[in-house]
Structures are given as structure tokens and as C-alpha cells.
C-alpha positions in Angstrom: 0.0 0.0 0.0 1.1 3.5 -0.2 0.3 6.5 2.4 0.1 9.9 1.7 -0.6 13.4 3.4 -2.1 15.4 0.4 -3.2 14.5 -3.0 -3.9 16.4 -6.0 -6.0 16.2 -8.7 -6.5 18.3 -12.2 -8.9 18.7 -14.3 -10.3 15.5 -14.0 -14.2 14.8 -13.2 -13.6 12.4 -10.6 -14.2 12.1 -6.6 -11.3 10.8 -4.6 -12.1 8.9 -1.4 -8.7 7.9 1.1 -9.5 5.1 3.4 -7.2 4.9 6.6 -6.2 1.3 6.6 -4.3 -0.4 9.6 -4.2 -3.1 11.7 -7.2 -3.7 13.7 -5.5 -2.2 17.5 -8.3 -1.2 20.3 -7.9 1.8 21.2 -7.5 2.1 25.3 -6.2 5.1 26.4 -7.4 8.9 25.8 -5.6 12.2 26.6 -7.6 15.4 26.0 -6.9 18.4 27.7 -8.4 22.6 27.6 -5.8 23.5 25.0 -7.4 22.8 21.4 -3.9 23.2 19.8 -2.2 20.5 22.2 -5.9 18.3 21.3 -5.3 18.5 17.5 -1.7 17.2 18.2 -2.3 14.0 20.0 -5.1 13.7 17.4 -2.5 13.5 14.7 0.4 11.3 17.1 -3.3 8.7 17.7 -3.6 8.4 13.9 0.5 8.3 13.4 0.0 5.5 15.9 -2.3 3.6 14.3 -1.1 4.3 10.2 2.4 2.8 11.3 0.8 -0.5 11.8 0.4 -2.9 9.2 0.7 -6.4 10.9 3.8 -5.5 12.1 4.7 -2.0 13.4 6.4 -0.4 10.3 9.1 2.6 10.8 7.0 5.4 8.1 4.2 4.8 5.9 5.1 6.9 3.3 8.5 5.5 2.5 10.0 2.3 3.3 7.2 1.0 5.2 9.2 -1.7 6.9 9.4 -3.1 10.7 12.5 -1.1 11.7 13.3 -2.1 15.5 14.5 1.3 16.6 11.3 2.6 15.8 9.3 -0.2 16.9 11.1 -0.5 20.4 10.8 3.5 21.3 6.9 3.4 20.7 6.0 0.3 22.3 5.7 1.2 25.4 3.8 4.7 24.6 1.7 2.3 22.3 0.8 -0.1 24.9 -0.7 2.8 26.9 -3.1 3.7 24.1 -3.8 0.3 22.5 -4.7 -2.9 22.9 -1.6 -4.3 21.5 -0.8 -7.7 22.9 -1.6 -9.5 19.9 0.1 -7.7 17.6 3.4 -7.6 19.8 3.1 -11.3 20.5 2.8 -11.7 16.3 6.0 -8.9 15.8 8.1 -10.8 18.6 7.8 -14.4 16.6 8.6 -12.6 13.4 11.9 -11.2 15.0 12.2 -15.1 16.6 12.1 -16.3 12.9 14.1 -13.9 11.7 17.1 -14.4 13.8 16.7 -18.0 13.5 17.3 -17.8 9.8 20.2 -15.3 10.3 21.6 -17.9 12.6 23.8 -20.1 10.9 26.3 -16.1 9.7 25.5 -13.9 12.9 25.3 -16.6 15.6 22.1 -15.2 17.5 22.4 -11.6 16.2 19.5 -10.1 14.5 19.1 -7.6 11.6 17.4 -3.6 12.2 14.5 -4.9 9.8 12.1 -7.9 11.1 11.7 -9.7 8.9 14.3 -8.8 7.0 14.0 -7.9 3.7 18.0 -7.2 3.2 17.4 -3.3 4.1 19.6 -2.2 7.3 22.6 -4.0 8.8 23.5 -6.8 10.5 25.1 -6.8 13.4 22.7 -4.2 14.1 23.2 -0.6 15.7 22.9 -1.8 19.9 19.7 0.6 20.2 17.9 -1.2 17.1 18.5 -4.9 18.7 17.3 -3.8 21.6 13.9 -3.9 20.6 14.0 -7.6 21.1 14.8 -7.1 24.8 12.8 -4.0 25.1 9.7 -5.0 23.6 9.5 -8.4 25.4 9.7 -6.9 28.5 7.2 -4.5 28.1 4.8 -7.2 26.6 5.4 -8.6 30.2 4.9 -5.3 32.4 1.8 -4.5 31.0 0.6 -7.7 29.7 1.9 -9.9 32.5 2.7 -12.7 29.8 4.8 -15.2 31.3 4.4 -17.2 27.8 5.7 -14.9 25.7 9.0 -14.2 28.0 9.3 -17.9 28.3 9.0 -18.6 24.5 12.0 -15.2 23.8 14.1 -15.8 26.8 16.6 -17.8 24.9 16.4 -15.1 21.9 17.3 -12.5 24.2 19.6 -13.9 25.8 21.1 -15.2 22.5 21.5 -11.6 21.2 23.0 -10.4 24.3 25.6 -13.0 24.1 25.9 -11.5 20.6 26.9 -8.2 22.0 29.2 -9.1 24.5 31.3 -10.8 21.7 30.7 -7.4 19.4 32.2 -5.5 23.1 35.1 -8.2 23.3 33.7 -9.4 26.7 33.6 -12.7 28.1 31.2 -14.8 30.6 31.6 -12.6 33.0 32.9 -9.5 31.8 30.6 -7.5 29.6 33.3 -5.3 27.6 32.8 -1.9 26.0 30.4 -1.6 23.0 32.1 1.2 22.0 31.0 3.9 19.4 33.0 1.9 16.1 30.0 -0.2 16.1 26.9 2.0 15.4 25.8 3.1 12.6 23.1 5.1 13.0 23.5 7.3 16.0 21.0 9.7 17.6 18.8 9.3 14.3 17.2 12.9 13.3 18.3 14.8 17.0 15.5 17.5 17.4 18.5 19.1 19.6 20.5 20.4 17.4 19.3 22.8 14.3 22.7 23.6 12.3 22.1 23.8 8.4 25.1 21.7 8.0 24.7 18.9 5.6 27.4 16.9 8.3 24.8 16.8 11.0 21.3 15.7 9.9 19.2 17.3 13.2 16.9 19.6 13.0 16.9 21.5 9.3 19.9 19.9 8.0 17.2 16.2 8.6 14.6 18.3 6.2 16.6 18.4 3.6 18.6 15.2 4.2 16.6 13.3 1.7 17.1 16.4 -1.7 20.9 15.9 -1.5 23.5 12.5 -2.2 25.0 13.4 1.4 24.7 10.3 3.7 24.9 11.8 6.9 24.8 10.1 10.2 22.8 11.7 13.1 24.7 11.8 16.4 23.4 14.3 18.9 24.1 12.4 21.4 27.1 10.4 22.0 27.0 7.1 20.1 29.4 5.3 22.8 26.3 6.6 25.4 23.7 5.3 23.4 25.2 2.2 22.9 26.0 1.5 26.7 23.1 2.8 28.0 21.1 0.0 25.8 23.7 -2.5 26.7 22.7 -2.3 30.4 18.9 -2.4 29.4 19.5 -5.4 27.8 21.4 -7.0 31.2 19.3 -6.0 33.5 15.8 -7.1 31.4 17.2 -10.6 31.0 18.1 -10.6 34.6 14.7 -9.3 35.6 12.9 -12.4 33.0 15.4 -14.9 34.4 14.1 -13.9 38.4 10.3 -14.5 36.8 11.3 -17.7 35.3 13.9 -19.2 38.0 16.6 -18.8 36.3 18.6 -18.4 39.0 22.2 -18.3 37.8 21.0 -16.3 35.0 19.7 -13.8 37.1 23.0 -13.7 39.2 25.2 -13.4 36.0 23.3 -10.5 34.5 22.8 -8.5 36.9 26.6 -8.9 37.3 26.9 -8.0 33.9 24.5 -5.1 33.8 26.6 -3.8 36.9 30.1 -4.1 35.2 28.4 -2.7 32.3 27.6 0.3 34.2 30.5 1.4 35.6 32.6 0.3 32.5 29.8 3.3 31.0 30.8 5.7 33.9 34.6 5.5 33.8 34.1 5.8 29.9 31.8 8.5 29.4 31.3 10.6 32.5 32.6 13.9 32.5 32.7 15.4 35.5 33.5 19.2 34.2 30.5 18.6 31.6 27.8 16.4 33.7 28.9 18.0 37.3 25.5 16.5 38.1 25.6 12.9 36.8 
């Protein structure tokens, strides 16, 4: 299908009727508040909501249409709020199950940025795009309490976790650095920063990203922080599955791991003459 804001016609007797097609999500959750402005804006996030889903939750409609995990993994959780999603969750988390099961026998439990994957972004994939497994399991479970589906994906997880630590150079017990050499994508389209340079693509330089050849990575904030910051995620959500399940020793050795992760973070990263506060 394709999806569109405006279209014209020209001299041509017709009528035009646009149907709004998506997957069929109950809606749950309502915000309204005095301002009709701030009203017409969640009006327009509801429908983004809803447009982005076509049996899987797709990064744009009006582009690639695809199931990008960045995207899919930073809206869950706002999505649960306002729909009825645990089908449709459940059905995205098997296709990211298949999908690294057929990457399996090259990446060894890593997982592309597209589910399914239809050879369009990389794999190994930029830390804060695999996360969506992790992520997006977990909050299937907090708000869902579905002990099924974190017992069917436990193993998946964990699988891509391991993944990472050998990206980081760590070991059983040590979970390395995923340093910033192994993102490619960065802080994608920073609303922070709104240079007209063509090297930073936030803010105006993102509008026109797409009318020039320039390839240009988005990096407001640091890629090495990103990446760590998602690495402990990812410890401490299989550590908090593995104390649901009884997975005892799991749940010793990741929060280990989420720890070490941590501080290997802090000593990396911190600055204490620019985060005084931190």
C-alpha cells in the first residue's frame, strides 16, 4: 500500500475517497486536555499510531514501510498505553524469533534492524535497534503480564545479548565496551540540534537530508552513550525475566553483567567538568 498526506487532482471529473487502513488495535487510552492546539496534536500522534501499523509496526508509511526495531522498540511502550496491542506484539516478537533463527547459521544469534528482514539495514545491528527484542518483550510482560511470551523469547534474548558481548570483546563474566566503532546510525534525526550543516542531519539539516547525495549520520548524542546505556537495558531485562522464570544463575550473572556494564559506562563516558550533576 502507499500512504500519503495530500493529493492532488486536475482537471479530472472524478471524486477521490482515502481510506485509513491499519491493523485492527483497540484503542484504550485517551488524553484530552483545555488546549485545542495540544488536542489536534495527540489527534494527529493517535492516527501516526495507528497508520504505522500494518501487521507489524512499520518505521513510516510513506517510505520504506518496513518493521524497523528502533522505531518499533521507542513506541511500544507509549503504544501499549493507548492500545490494545498484545496480539500484535506477540505476532512482531515471533517474526523477530524467525528472523534471527534464519540469520543464525552467519551472525550466531544476532538479529538484523529490519524484522523480517528484507535485506534493508545491517547486520550486526546498531545496539539501540537490537534492543527492541529485549525491550519489547519486556514491556509485553509489564503490561501484559505474559509469562508465555517471556518464556518462548528468553533464549532469543539472551542469544543476542551474548551476541553483543562478543561485538564488546567481553567474556562470561565480563561484559566489555560496545564502543561507538559499532553504530551506525546514532542519535537518528536529533531534534536538539538545528545547524544547516549537511554533516549533522538534526533539525533542518534532517529536512533536507533526503534532496541531497550526502549520507549523513545523526549523532546528537554520543553514540558510545547510546550504545551502553542499551547495553545495560539489555542486562538487566534478562536478569529481571530470568528472576520471573527461576533462572537463577541467569539472574546472578546478568545483573553482574548489567553492573560491570555500568561502571565500565561511567569510567568511559562521564565527564565530571561537563555532567557535574551525573
Amino acid at each position: 500500500g502507499t500512504a500519503f498526506q495530500n493529493h492532488e487532482t486536475k482537471n479530472i471529473p472524478i471524486q477521490v475517497e482515502a481510506l485509513f487502513e491499519h491493523s485492527d488495535l483497540q484503542r484504550t487510552g485517551k488524553v484530552q486536555t483545555s488546549s485545542p492546539l495540544l488536542n489536534k496534536i495527540i489527534h494527529a500522534a493517535e492516527y501516526s499510531q495507528l497508520g504505522t501499523w500494518a501487521s507489524l509496526p512499520t518505521g513510516c508509511t510513506q517510505r520504506e514501510r518496513r518493521g524497523w526495531l528502533g522505531d518499533a522498540q521507542l513506541a511500544s511502550e507509549g503504544q501499549m498505553h493507548t492500545l490494545f496491542t498484545a496480539p500484535a506484539y506477540t505476532k512482531f516478537l515471533d517474526d523477530i524469533a524467525l528472523t534471527q533463527i534464519d540469520e543464525w547459521d552467519m551472525h550466531n544469534g544476532s538479529i538484523p534492524e529490519v524484522c523480517p528482514n528484507y535485506g534493508h539495514g545491517s547486520i550486526p545491528p546498531d545496539p539501540p535497534f537490537g534492543a527492541a527484542y529485549a525491550v519489547i518483550l519486556w514491556n509485553t510482560y509489564r503490561y501484559y503480564s505474559d509469562v508465555e511470551a517471556l518464556r518462548t523469547h528468553y533464549d532469543g534474548v539472551k542469544a543476542f545479548a551474548e551476541s553483543l558481548i562478543t561485538r564488546a570483546r567481553g567474556s562470561n563474566s565480563n561484559p566489555g565496551i560496545l564502543n561507538k566503532s559499532l553504530s551506525t546510525h546514532g542519535d537518528w534525526v536529533s531534534v536538539a540540534n538545528t545547524s544547516t550543516s549537511a554533516t549533522t542531519c538534526s533539525g533542518k539539516a534532517a529536512l533536507d537530508h533526503y534532496a541531497n547525495s550526502t549520507c549523513c549520520l545523526f549523532m546528537e548524542c554520543p553514540d558510545a552513550v547510546l550504545n551502553g546505556f542499551y547495553y545495560v537495558m539489555q542486562f538487566r531485562i534478562l536478569a529481571n525475566a530470568a528472576n520471573v522464570l527461576g533462572k537463577l544463575d541467569d539472574k546472578v550473572r546478568f545483573s553482574q553483567l548489567a553492573q560491570s556494564a555500568a561502571e565500565n559506562l561511567r569510567r568511559t563516558e562521564y565527564s565530571p567538568v561537563e555532567c557535574p550533576d551525573a
